[in-house]
C-alpha positions, -999 to 999 in steps of 0.1 A, spaced: -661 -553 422 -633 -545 446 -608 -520 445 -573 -537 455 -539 -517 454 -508 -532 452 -470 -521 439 -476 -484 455 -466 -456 432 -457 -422 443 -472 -387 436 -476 -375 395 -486 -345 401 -492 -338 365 -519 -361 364 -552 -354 375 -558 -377 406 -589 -396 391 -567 -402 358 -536 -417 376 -531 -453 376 -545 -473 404 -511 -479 421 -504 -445 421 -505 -417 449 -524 -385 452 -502 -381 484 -467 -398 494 -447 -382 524 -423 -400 545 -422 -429 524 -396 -450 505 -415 -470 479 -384 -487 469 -402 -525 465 -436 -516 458 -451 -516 497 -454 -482 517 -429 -484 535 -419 -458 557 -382 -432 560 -369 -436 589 -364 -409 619 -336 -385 611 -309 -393 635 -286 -368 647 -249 -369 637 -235 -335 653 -249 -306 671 -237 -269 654 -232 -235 677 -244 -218 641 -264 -228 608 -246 -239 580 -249 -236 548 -221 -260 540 -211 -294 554 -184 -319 551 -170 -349 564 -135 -350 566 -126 -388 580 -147 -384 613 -146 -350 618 -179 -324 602 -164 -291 584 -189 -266 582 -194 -231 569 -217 -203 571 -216 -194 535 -220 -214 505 -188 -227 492 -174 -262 468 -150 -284 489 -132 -310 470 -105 -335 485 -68 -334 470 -60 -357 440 -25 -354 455 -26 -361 492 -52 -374 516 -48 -345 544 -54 -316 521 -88 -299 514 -94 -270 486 -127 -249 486 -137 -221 465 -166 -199 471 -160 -182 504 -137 -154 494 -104 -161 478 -98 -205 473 -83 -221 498 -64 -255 509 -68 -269 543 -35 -290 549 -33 -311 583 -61 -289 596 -45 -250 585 -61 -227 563 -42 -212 534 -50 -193 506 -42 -214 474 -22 -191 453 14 -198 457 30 -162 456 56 -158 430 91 -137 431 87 -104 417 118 -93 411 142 -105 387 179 -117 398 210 -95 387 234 -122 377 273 -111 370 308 -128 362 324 -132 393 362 -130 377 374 -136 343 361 -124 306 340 -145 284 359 -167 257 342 -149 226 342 -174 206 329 -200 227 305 -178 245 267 -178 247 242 -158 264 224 -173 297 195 -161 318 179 -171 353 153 -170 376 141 -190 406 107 -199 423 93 -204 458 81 -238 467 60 -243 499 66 -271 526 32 -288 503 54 -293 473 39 -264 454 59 -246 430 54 -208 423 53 -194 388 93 -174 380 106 -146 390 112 -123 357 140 -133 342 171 -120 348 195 -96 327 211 -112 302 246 -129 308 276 -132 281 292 -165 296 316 -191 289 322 -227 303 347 -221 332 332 -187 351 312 -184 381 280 -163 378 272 -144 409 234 -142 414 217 -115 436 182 -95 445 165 -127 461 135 -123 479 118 -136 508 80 -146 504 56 -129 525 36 -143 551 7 -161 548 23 -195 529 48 -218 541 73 -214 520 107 -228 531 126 -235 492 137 -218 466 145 -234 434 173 -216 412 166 -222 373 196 -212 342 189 -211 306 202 -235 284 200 -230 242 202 -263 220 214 -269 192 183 -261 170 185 -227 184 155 -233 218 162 -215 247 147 -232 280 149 -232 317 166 -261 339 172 -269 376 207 -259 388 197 -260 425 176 -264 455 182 -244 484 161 -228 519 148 -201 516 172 -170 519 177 -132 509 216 -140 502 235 -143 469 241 -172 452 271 -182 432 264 -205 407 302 -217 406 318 -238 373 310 -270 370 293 -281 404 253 -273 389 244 -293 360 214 -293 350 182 -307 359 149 -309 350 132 -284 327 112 -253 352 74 -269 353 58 -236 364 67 -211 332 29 -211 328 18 -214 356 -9 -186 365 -23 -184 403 -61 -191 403 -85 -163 404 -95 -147 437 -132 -152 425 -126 -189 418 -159 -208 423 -176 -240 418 -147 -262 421 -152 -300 412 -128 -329 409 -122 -344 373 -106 -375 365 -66 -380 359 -58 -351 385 -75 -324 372 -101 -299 388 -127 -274 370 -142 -244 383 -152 -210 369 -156 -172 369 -186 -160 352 -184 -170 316 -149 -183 319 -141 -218 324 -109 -228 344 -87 -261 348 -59 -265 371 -27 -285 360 -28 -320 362 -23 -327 404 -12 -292 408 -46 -276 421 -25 -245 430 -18 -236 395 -47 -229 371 -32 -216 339 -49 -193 314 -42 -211 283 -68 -240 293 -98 -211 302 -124 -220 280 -153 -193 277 -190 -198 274 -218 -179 261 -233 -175 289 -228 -168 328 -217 -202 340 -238 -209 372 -223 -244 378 -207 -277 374 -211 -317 371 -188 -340 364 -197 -376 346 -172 -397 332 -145 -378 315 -170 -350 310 -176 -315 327 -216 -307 325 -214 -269 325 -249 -254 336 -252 -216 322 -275 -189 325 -289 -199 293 -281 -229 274 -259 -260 292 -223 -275 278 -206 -304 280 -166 -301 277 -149 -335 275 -112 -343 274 -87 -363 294 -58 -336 296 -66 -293 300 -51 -288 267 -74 -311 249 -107 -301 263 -136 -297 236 -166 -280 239 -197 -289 232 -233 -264 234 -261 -283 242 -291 -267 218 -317 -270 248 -329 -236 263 -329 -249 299 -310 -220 321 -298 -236 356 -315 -214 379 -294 -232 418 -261 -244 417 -273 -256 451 -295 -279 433 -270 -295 411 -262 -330 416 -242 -359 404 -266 -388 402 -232 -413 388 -241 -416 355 -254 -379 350 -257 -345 362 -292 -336 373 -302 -299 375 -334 -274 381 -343 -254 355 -373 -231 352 -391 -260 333 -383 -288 357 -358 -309 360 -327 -314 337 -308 -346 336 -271 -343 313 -250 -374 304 -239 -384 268 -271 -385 249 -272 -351 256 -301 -331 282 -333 -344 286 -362 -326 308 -365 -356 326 -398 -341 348 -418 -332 318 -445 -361 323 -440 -357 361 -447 -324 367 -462 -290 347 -441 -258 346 -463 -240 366 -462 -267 397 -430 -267 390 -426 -231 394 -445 -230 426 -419 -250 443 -395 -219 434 -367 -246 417 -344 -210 427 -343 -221 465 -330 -258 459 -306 -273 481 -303 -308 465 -277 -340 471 -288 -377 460 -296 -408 482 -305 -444 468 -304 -429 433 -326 -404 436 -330 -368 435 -336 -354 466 -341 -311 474 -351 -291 500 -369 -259 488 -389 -229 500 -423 -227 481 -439 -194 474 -464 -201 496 -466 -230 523 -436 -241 547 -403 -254 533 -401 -295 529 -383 -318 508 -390 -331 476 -374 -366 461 -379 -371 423 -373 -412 416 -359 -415 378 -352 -456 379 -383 -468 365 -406 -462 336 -426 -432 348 -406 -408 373 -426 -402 409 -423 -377 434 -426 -382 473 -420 -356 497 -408 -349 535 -410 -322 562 -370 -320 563 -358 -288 555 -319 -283 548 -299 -255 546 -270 -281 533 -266 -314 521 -237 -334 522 -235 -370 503 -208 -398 515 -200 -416 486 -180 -444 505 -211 -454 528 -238 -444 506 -254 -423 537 -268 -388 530 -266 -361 557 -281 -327 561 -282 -296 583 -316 -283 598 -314 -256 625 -284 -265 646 -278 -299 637 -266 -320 611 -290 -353 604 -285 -381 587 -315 -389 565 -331 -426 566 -304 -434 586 -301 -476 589 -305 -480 631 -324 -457 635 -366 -466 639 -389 -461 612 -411 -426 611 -447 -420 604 -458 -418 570 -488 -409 552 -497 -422 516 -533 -415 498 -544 -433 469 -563 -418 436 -597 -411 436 -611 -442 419 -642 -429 404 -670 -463 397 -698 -460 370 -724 -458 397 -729 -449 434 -719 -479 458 -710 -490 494 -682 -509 503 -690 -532 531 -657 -541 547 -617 -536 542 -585 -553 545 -551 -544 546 -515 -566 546 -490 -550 570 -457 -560 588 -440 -543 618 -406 -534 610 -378 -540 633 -368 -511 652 -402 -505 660 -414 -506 693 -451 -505 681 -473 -510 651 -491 -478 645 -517 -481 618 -548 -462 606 -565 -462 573 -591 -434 566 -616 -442 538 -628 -414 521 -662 -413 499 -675 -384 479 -647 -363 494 -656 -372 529 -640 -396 557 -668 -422 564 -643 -448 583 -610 -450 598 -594 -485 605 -567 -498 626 -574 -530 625 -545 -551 600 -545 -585 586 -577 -595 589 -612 -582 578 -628 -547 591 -664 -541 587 -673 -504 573 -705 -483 581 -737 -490 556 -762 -466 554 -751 -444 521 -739 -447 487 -710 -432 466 -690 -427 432 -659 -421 446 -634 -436 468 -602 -433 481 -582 -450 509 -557 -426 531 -530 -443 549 -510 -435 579 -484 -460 593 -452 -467 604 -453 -500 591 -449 -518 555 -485 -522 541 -479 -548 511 -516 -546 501 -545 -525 506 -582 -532 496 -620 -524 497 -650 -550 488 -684 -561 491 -679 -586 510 -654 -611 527 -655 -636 502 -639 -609 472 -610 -599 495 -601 -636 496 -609 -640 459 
């Protein structure tokens, strides 16, 4: 009776290690288990050295952003220069490489508008008002000044307009756009474009017949963003989401400066962060998760998901592409349209799971799977990669510790910052790392000795050498430890045992491992 391994599983650490099945691992670090061989991560390779640690990272075209506090960064849906991040003290757009703060400061002060000469004709008079907004050298349009006094007027007079204001520093703001009231016929009052001029402290006269009117004023409710904006993430059809404690914000449609209050939707509970699948935001709460789906701020609906599963790190949130996957005290949560699922209950028991301290994740995704670095309540911090794609979830781990993680979508590469460097992780030229992987204890009816073991393995290119040593353990203790691949190794005689296991350590793919009687049953 031999004991032959093939299609290596990761780590269930649920399981007891002589109940696992016989492909699966009582130990997987450093390993990628992606075609059913141990095959092994490669080494980190280094993509830019830091000055300071970071606790965010981004790659803007071929430059690395990073800061020393945790904040969201999302790219414009508007233009491909501009940058807006929340998180890090009032939210921000980087344009062309500046910093400014994303509220658009409005006019304060309403215009005094007058007849310049003449008396209105009474009976063909109607009232008008005005204001004007700032727009910045971005195209972004302030909310109105108050409105102005209102004007008895007639067809014929100049108005003169004055009290404008200059913006203060801090934006650049270089237009002004002058709005006048016009009532229809059904008795509706609205604004409309008379004119577009620099910016300027002068009077303006709004003379007879030379400003028609324009367009209707876009930014009536318009309401700057919240100085405590956080969590920002990008949404489908121009939109953006982010939040302040129970309060859930959208900006308008490719206007990420303007985040009126009439879309806030509230929660019940203190939002801790965001996911965005489809059409759909995940909201991850204090307490239980939502899912608010719409294609347009004002048609948002809400939806509580009746799950008690709290998000306890918005560092450990992730977009996976067809879900959002989360830590929650119980283990992982995975949202999409069937709802949330605790996707690591046959993986993992809440108390393992609590010993990892799910609090401390810093999690991104690479080849589909979850991977997090955390800081265990006891024992060094490592990194932990949950694989959801097959039938039963595994776990492998890594010595990799990040204080960020940063995924690029349009190569599929994952990076992260440890110390003062960013790394990529499994990075494609670079050569492949040592990795351990341990079997089950395979527990036999009766005490035996297994004469002689053989193991397939191929060197991987990038490899300058083929390092390989299995350790055969019996009765909890090493009685062999083989270097020898591809062909038969004799083991020691001279005892007997009930259990075995086989303890690999390689930076090589091993396609096959096994332990016999004798030479004939490994070619069997």
């Amino acid at each position: 009776m031999a004991i032959s391994i093939t299609g290596f599983g990761g780590e269930i650490p649920r399981v007891e290690a002589r109940l696992l099945a016989n492909s699966a691992a009582q130990v997987a670090r450093t390993v990628k288990l992606e075609d059913g061989s141990i095959t092994p991560l490669r080494v980190p390779t280094l993509a830019k050295a830091l000055s300071s640690t970071a606790l965010t990272i981004f790659l803007d075209g071929d430059d690395w952003l990073t800061w020393s506090a945790v904040v969201s960064v999302v790219p414009a849906p508007i233009a491909e220069d501009r940058l807006y991040v929340t998180g890090n003290g009032a939210p921000k757009v980087i344009a062309a490489g500046v910093t400014y703060p994303l509220a658009v400061p409005a006019p304060s002060r309403a215009l005094v508008a007058s007849i310049q000469t003449g008396t209105p004709d009474p009976e063909l008079s109607s009232t008008i008002l005005y204001t004007y907004t700032w727009v910045t050298t971005l195209d972004e349009e302030s909310e109105p000044a108050p409105l102005s006094n209102a004007l008895l007027w007639s067809e014929g007079l100049n108005v003169v307009l004055s009290g404008f204001a200059l913006p203060p520093a801090g934006r650049p703001i270089d237009r002004m756009r002058i709005y006048r009231s016009q009532t229809s016929a059904l008795g509706e009052t609205l604004l409309y474009l008379i004119k577009e001029r620099a910016v300027s402290a002068s009077g303006f006269t709004d003379l007879a017949g030379e400003n028609d009117i324009q367009e209707q004023l876009p930014s009536l409710d318009y309401n700057a963003p919240p100085a405590n904006l956080s969590g920002l993430v990008p949404m489908p059809n121009g939109m953006m989401a982010a939040f302040v404690g129970k309060k859930l914000y959208f900006c308008e449609p490719y206007r990420p400066h303007a985040w009126p209050e009439k879309y806030i939707l509230t929660m019940d509970y203190e939002i801790v962060g965001l996911g965005v699948f489809g059409s759909a935001v995940a909201v991850m709460t204090r307490g239980q998760p939502y899912i608010v789906a719409g294609t347009a701020p004002d048609t948002m609906s809400m939806e509580k998901l009746e799950v008690n599963l709290p998000c306890v790190s918005a560092r450990g949130i992730v977009d996976l592409g067809y879900s959002i996957a989360y830590p929650s005290p119980e283990g992982l949560v995975v949202i999409n349209t069937s709802g949330a699922q605790l996707v690591s209950r046959n993986l993992i028991t809440r108390d393992q799971w609590q010993r990892l301290k799910p609090a401390s994740f810093v999690a991104s995704v690479h080849s589909g799977r979850y991977v997090t670095s955390y800081t265990p309540i006891s024992g060094p911090p490592a990194t932990l990669v949950i694989d959801l794609s097959g039938e039963q979830p595994f776990i492998t781990h890594a010595d990799a510790h990040a204080t960020a993680m940063y995924y690029d979508i349009e190569t599929s590469r994952l990076f992260y910052a440890e110390g003062l460097e960013i790394l990529e992780w499994d990075a494609l030229t670079a050569a492949p790392d040592m990795c351990t992987w341990r079997s089950k204890i395979f527990a036999l009816a009766g005490h035996v000795n297994f004469s002689c073991f053989l193991a397939d393995v191929e060197q991987i290119a990038g490899a300058t050498t083929l390092s390989f040593t299995a350790r055969i353990i019996a009765d909890g203790r090493q009685v062999a430890s083989v270097q020898t691949v591809n062909q038969v190794a004799r083991l020691p005689s001279g005892f007997l045992a009930r259990n075995w296991e086989i303890e690999v350590e390689s930076n090589a793919k091993v396609t096959a491992i096994a332990l016999a009687f004798s030479p004939t049953e490994l070619s069997a």
